[in-house]
N, C-alpha and C positions, 0 to 999 in steps of 0.2 A: 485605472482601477485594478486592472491581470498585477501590474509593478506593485501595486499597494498592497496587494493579497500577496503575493509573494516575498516583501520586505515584512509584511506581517506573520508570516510562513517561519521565515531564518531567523528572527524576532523570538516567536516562540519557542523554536529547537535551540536555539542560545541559553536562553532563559531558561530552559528545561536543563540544557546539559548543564546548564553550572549548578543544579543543584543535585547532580548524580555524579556516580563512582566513574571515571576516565579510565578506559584502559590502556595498552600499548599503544595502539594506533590513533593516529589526531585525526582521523575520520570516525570514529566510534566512539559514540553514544550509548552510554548502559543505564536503564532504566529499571528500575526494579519492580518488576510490573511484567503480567503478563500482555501478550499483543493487545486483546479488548482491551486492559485497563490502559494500557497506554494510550491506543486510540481513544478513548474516552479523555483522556486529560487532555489531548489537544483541543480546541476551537475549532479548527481546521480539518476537523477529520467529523464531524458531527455526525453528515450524509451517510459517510461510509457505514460512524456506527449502527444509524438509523436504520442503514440496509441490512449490515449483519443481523441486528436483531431482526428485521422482518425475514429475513430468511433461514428462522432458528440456527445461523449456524455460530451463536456465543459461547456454547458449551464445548463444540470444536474446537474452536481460537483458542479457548481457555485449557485446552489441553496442552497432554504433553509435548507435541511435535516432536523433534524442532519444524517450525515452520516458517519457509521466506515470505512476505508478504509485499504485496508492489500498493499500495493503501492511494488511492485517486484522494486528492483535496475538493473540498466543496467547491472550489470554484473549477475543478476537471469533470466535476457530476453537473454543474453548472454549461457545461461545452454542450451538452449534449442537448439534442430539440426540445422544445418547449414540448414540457408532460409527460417525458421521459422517465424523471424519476419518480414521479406521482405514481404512474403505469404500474412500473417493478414491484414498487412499494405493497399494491393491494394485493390482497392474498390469494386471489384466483388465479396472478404471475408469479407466485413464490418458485415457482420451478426454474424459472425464465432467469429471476433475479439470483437463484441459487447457481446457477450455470455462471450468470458474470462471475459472479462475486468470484467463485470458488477458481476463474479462470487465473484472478489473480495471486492465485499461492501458489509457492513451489514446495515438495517438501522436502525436508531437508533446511540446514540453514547455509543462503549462498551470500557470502562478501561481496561485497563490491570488488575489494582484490582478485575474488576467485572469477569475475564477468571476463569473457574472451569476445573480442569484437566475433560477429558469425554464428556464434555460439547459439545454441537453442535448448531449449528445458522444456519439459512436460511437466503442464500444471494439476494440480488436486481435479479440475473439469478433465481433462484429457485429454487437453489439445497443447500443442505448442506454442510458446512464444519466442521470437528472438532478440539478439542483445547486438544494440550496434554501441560502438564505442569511436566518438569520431569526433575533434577538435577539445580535447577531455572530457566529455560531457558521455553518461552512459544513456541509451535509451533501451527501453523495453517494447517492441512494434513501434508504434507512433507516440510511445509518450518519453517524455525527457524526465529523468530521474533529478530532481530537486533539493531531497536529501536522503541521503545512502547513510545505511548499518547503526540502525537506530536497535539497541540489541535490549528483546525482551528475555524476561526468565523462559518463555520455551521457543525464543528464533529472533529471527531479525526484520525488520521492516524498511524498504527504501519508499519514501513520498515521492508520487508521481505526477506531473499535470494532467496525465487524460487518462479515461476512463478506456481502459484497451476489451474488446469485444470480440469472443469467442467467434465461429462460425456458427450460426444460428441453423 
């Protein structure tokens, strides 16, 4: 099923890219759209949006940034323990959920070119993440980047499989 979500995953970034502007690089993705709207067109990103919204921060995204975004797929909010995202979701953990979410932005807009094995970034939450880069494959803490420089009108967004988590 993980192979199926994930053929359905490059499926839609395909399907997506061939109907948007290309730019220099044949890893880049330009969508005309900002990060929410993007996120909303995919299938694949629902949770996430479902979390943004629960955690008022739409109107942020929708702002100007630029901002990186590391965007977990339903099936990396799906990793996590049963009732996990239910929890987040209700409004007396909006705080809790505002902390992940927000762990996974960078600000600033960061390439995929510009990731240095080692390397580490402080996110909108205030903690850091790091970036391993090992047998071509980039990862962000524990999650493996899926697909890299999906570029909205205010940053860029790489899909992740797992939902990476602050220190609580």
């Amino acid at each position: 099923m993980k192979k199926l979500g994930t053929v359905f995953m490059l499926a839609m970034l395909i399907v997506a890219s061939s109907f948007t502007t290309k730019t220099n690089s044949v890893h880049e993705t330009k969508i005309d759209a900002d990060i929410v709207d993007l996120a909303v067109s995919q299938d694949f990103l629902t949770t996430l949006v479902a979390a943004v919204k629960a955690g008022d921060l739409v109107d942020v995204l929708k702002g100007d940034g630029p901002f990186t975004v590391f965007a977990p797929t339903n099936e990396a909010f799906a990793k996590l323990p049963a009732g996990t995202v239910e929890t987040l979701l209700k409004p007396e953990n909006k705080a809790q959920l505002v902390k992940i979410l927000t762990y996974h932005v960078v600000p600033g807009k960061v390439m995929s070119t510009d990731l240095k094995n080692g390397q580490t970034a402080k996110t909108v939450e205030g903690s850091t993440i790091k970036v391993t880069l090992k047998d071509g494959k980039a990862m962000i803490n524990n999650a493996t980047v899926t697909a890299a420089d999906i570029i909205a009108d205010n940053g860029v967004v790489h899909v992740i499989d797992t939902v990476i988590m602050p220190s609580m």
